[in-house]
N, C-alpha and C positions, 0 to 999 in steps of 0.2 A: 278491575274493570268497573264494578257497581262506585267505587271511589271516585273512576274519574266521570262516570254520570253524571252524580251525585254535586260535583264542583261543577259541571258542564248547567247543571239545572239551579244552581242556586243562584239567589241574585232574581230569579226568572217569576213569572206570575206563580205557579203552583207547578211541585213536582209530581203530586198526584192528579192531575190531570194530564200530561205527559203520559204518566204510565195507561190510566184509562184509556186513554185514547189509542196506546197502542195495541190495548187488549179488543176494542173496540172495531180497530177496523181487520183485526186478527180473527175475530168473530165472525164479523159479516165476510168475510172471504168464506172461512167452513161453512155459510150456508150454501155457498155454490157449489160446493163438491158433489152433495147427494145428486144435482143436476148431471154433474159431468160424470156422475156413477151411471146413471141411468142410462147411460147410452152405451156401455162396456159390451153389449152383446151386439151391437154395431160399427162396432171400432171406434169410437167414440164420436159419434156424428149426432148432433144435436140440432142441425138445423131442421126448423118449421115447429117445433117443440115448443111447449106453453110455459111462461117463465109463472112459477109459483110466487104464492107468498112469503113463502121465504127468502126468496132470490130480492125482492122488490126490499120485503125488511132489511137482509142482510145491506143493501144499497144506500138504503138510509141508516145502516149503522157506520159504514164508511164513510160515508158525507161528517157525518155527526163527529166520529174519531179523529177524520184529519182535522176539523176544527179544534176540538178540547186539545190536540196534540199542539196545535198552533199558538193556542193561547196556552196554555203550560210553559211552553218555551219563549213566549214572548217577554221580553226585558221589561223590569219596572222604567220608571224617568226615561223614557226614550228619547225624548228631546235633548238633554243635557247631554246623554252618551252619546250622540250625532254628534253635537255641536263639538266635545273634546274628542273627537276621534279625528277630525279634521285637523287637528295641528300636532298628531303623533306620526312618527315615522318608526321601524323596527327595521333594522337588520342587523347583521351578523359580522363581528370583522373579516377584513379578506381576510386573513391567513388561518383561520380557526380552525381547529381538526375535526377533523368529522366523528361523531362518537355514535355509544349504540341507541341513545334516541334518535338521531338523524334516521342511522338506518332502520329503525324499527317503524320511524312515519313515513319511510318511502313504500314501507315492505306493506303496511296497511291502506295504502292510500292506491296501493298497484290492484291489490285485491280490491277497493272499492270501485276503482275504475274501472277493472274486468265485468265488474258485475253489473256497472253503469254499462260501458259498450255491448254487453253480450244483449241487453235489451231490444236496440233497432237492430245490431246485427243479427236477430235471429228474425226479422220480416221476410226475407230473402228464403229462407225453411220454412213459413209457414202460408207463404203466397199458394205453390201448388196444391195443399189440403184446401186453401180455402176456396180457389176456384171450382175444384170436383165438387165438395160438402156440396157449397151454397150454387153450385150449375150457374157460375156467372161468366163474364170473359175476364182477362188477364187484366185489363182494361180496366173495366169494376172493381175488382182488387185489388187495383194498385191505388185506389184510393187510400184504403188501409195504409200503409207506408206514406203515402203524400199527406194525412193526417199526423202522424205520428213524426215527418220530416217537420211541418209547421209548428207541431206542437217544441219540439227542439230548441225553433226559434225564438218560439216564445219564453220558452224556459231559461235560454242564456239572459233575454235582459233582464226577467223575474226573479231570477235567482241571485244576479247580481243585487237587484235591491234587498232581495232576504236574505243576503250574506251580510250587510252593510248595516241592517234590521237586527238581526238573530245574533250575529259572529258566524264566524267557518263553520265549528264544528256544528253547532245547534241546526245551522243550514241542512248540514249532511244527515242529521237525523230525522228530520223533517223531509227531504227528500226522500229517504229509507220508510217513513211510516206509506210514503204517497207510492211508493216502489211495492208496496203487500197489497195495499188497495188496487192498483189495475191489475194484478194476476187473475180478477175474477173475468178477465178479455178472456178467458180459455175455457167458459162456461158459458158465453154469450152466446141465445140460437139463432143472430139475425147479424145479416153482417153491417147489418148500420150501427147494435153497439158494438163492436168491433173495432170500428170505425171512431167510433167516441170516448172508447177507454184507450186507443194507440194513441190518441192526441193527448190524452191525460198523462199518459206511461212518456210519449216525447215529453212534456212539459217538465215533469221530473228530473226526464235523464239531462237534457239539455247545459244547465246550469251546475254538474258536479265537477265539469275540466278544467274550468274556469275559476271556481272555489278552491280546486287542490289545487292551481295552480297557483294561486295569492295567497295560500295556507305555505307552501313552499318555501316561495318568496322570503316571508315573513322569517323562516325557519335555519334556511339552510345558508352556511358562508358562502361569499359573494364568488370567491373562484372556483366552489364547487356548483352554485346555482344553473348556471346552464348545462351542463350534463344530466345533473337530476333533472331539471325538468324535461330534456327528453328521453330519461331513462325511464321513469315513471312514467310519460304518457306512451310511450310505443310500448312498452310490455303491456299497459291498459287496453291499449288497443289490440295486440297480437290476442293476449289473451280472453279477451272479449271472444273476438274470432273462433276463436278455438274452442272456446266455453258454447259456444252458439252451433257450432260445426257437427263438437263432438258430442256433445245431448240429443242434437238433434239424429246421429246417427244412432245412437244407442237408444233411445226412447223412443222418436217417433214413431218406428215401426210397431211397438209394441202399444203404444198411448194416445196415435197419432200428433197431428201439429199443434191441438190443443195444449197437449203437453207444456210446448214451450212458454206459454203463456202463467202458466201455473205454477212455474218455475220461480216467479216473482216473488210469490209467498215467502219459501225458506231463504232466498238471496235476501231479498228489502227485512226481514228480521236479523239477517247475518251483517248486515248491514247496521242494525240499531247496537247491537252488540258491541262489532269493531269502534261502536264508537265510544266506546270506553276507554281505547287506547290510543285515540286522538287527543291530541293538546288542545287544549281553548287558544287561541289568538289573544298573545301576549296585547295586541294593539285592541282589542276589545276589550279585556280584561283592566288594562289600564283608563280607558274609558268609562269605565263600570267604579273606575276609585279603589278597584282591589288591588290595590299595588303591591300586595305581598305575595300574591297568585302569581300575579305579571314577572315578581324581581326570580321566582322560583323558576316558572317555565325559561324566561329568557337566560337563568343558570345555566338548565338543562342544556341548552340549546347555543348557548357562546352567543346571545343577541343583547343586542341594546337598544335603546328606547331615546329619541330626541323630540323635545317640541321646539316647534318654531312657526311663526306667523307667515315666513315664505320661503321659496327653495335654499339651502344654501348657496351661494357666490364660488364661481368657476375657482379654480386652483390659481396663486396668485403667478403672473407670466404666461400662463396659457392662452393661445388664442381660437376660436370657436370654430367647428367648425361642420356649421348648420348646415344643412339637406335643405336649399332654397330654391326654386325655380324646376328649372325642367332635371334637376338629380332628384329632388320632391318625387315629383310628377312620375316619373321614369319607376321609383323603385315602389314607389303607393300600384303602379298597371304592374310590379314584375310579379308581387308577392299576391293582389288581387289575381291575376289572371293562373300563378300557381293554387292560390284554394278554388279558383273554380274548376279546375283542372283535377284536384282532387274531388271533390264533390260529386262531379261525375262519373269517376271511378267508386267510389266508395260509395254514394247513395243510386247510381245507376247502375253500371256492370257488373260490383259484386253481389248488389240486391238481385240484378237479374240473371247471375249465372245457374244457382240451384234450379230455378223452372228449365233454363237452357238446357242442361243437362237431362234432366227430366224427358223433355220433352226430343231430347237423340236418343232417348233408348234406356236410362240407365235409372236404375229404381232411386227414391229418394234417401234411402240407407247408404245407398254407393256411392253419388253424389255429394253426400254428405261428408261420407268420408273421405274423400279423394280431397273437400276444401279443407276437410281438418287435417290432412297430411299438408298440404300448401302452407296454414297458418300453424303449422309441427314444426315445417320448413325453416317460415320467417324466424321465429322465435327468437334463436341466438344472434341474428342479426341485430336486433337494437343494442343488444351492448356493444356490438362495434361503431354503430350509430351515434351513439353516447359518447364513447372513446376518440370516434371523429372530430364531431362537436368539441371535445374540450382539450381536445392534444391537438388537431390539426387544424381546420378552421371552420368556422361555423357559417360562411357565404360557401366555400365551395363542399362543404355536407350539404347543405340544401338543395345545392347545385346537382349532385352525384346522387340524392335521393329524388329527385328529378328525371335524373336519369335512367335510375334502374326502372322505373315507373314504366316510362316512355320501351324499355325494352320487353317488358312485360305485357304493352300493348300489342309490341309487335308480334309477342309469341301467342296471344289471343286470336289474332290476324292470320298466321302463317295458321295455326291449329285449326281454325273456321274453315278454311280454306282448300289445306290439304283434303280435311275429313278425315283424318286418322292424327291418332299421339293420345297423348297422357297429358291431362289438363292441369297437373301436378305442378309443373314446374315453370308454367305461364303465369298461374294465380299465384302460386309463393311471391317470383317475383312484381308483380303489382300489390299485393300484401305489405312486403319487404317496401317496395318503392312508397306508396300511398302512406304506412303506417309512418316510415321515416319522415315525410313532408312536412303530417299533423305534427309528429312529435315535435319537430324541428322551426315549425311557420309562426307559432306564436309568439314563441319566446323569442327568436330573431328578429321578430318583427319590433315585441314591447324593443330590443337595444340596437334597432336601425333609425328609429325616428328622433329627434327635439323633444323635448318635455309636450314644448305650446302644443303638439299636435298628436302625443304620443298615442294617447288613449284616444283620439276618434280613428287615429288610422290601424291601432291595434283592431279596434272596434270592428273598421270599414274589413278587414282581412279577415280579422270570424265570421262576419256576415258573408262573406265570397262562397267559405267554405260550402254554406247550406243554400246559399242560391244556383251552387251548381245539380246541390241534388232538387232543390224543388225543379229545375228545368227539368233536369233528368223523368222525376216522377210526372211530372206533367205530357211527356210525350207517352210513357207508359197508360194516363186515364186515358188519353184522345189517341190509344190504341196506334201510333206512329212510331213506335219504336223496331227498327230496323235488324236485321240478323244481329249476333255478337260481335262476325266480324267487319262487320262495317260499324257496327258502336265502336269497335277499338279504334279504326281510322278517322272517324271523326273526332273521336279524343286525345288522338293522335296532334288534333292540329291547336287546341289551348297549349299542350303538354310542351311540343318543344316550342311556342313560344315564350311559354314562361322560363323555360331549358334557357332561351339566347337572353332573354328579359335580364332574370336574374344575376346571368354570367357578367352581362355587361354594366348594368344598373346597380348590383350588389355590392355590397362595404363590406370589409372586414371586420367583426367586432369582440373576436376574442381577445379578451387583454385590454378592451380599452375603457375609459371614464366615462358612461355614456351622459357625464355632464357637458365635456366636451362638441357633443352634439346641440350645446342650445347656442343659442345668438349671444351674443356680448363679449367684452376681455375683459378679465379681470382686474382687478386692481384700479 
């Protein structure tokens, strides 16, 4: 592991600034502890409490860490490596075998995502504590979350640039140092910084699905790529879930919800660690001129490395056949109107069900655990998820994880309604359905469109995702937010739109050349 650091940092301004900086912002977190001690004969209730000078030092030694961290890991010549990274491409032959590096960077990259998703997934467990602490409404609170939703957004196009900046891996460790610095949100006595460390913690997480997803890419043969890519992100998510569910059942009774926040400390360093078992970006590495790093990893890995000044030319005899006009139009509304359809489920009803439950009767250890059974539930479903995706097809997996979603609503609905059951088996299924959609929506998306258009409307479909939850959050601050079982029915009606959207709108693209997909004939 120190080995594959060590090659991760060379090349880079200074490795002992790296290391400072991570000791740095490791520091100033311990000095927030003694705060969050001080409250242990209150159950840990810190609000109205006078932040020390240590708390203010330690603040500034986190500011100070992720900088030195920053610049440690920043590339010498940056210019030159922009300029040659633009005319390398990496992949894999189709028929390569998958060996035990593949599976050892799916097995690391599922743990990094668990630990990425368990971060917003755990707002949803920490809204109730922080209503009571700080005597605010639900309203006020959900500030917190609609901070940390924005901060997300920002994080996907920022991190995109310091994946492009840094390389993958360097990315990931730099998000990992910025992931120990906001654990100190669980020592804060006001909830306005609360408020300013979830937007810091969004910004972080935002940008790691998108990075393992173009680390993948880069990594894995081309007829295993779409399965990993929804194998890895739905266990990311499941297990996030679950990670977030089941801490919160175990600890916060004893720690309260501050807990979960402090939680960040030992993940974001477990986090700097695994990153010793990450691969550098054979396509950054090549960029950098270390072509002997680059011909190693892409051994590893059955890849190869082409330059060329523009795309290669269709297969000779083939004829194109481009997504133009209202097919365009049609499948850009089917796959936009399914992320906002998730969005709403995942940054609204499932952030909003822990207080729900709460608030019928059921303490927040119970609540807790009933979602951690639901995301126990999901679990073994993404593999069949995966096995859909790359045996069956991957328009009607989307379709069918759509669906279970939409059934999931209904049993949110019939459950509101009756006033009696076990919420067990409502939430699995929209777990199972939502987590399917994410895993399934990007990557269907990069081999639905034309090159010319590929990446804005990849783009335009991540961006769905999170404008479903900023609406979401939005009626939660202006206090409009309606029982659960009328959120399910109004989610109800994106959900089987995008259900028919898609059904009808959607291409088949397992097995096919998605060069095929651009305008022109060959030859």
């Amino acid at each position: 592991m120190a080995r594959g650091l060590s090659s991760t940092l060379s090349d880079r301004q200074a490795i002992w600034a790296f290391a400072l900086g991570c000791i740095a912002v490791t520091i100033g977190v311990m000095m927030h502890l003694p705060m969050f001690l001080m409250g242990r004969m209150m159950h840990f209730r810190l609000a109205g409490m006078a932040m020390g000078w240590d708390m203010v030092a330690g603040m500034g030694l986190i500011i100070a860490g992720v900088g030195i961290a920053a610049y440690g890991l920043l590339p010498r010549n940056l210019a030159d490596q922009r300029a040659a990274a633009e005319t390398i491409e990496i992949s894999a032959p189709e028929d390569a075998a998958l060996g035990w590096p593949h599976w050892r960077l799916m097995l690391v990259l599922v743990v990094a995502l668990i630990i990425d998703v368990m971060k917003p997934a755990s707002l949803g467990f920490t809204i109730p504590g922080m209503v009571g602490e700080y005597a605010v409404s639900k309203a006020t609170a959900s500030l917190v979350p609609f901070a940390a939703l924005i901060g997300t957004v920002t994080g996907s196009v920022l991190w995109g640039v310091i994946a492009d900046i840094y390389g993958r891996k360097a990315s990931i460790l730099l998000s990992a140092v910025m992931f120990v610095g906001t654990s100190i949100c669980g020592a804060m006595p006001s909830l306005a910084w609360n408020i300013g460390m979830c937007f810091m913690m969004g910004a972080a997480a935002g940008g790691m699905l998108p990075v393992t997803y173009a680390l993948l890419a880069e990594m894995m043969p081309n007829r295993h790529r779409g399965w990993s890519l929804v194998l890895v992100g739905g266990l990311g998510a499941v297990g996030g879930y679950f990670a977030a569910s089941g801490l919160s059942a175990l600890l916060q009774p004893v720690f309260g919800w501050r807990i979960l926040w402090l939680l960040n400390l030992p993940t974001g360093l477990t986090l700097v660690l695994l990153g010793g078992f990450i691969p550098e970006s054979a396509k950054f590495l090549l960029a950098r001129g270390r072509d002997a790093e680059a011909r190693a990893v892409m051994a590893r890995f059955g890849a190869t490395a082409v330059r060329h000044d523009a795309p290669p030319p269709l297969p000779a005899g083939t004829v194109s056949h481009a997504l133009t006009g209202a097919k365009l139009i049609g499948k850009l509304a089917a796959l936009s109107t399914a992320a906002i359809a998730w969005g709403l489920v995942n940054f609204g009803l499932l952030l909003w069900l822990p207080a729900d439950l709460v608030a019928k009767g059921y303490s927040m250890a119970v609540s807790s655990k009933l979602l951690a059974e639901s995301a126990l539930i999901a679990f073994p479903t993404v593999f069949v998820c995966a096995l859909m995706y790359s045996r069956w097809s991957t328009k009607w997996s989307l379709v069918t994880m759509i669906g279970v979603t939409f059934l999931g609503l209904v049993g949110v609905l019939r459950l509101e309604f009756a006033g009696v059951g076990s919420p067990v088996l409502p939430v699995a299924l929209l777990i199972v359905g939502s987590n399917g959609i994410i895993a399934i929506l990007l990557p269907y998306a990069a081999e639905s469109f034309p090159l010319r258009v590929r990446g804005r409307a990849t783009g335009w479909v991540a961006a769905c995702t999170k404008a479903g939850g900023v609406g979401a959050q939005a009626l939660s601050i202006t206090a409009l937010v309606p029982s659960m079982g009328v959120v399910a029915g109004l989610i109800m009606v994106p959900t089987i739109a995008a259900l028919g959207l898609c059904a009808w709108f959607g291409r088949e693209t397992r097995g096919r050349d998605l060069r095929l997909l651009d305008e022109g004939v060959a030859g």
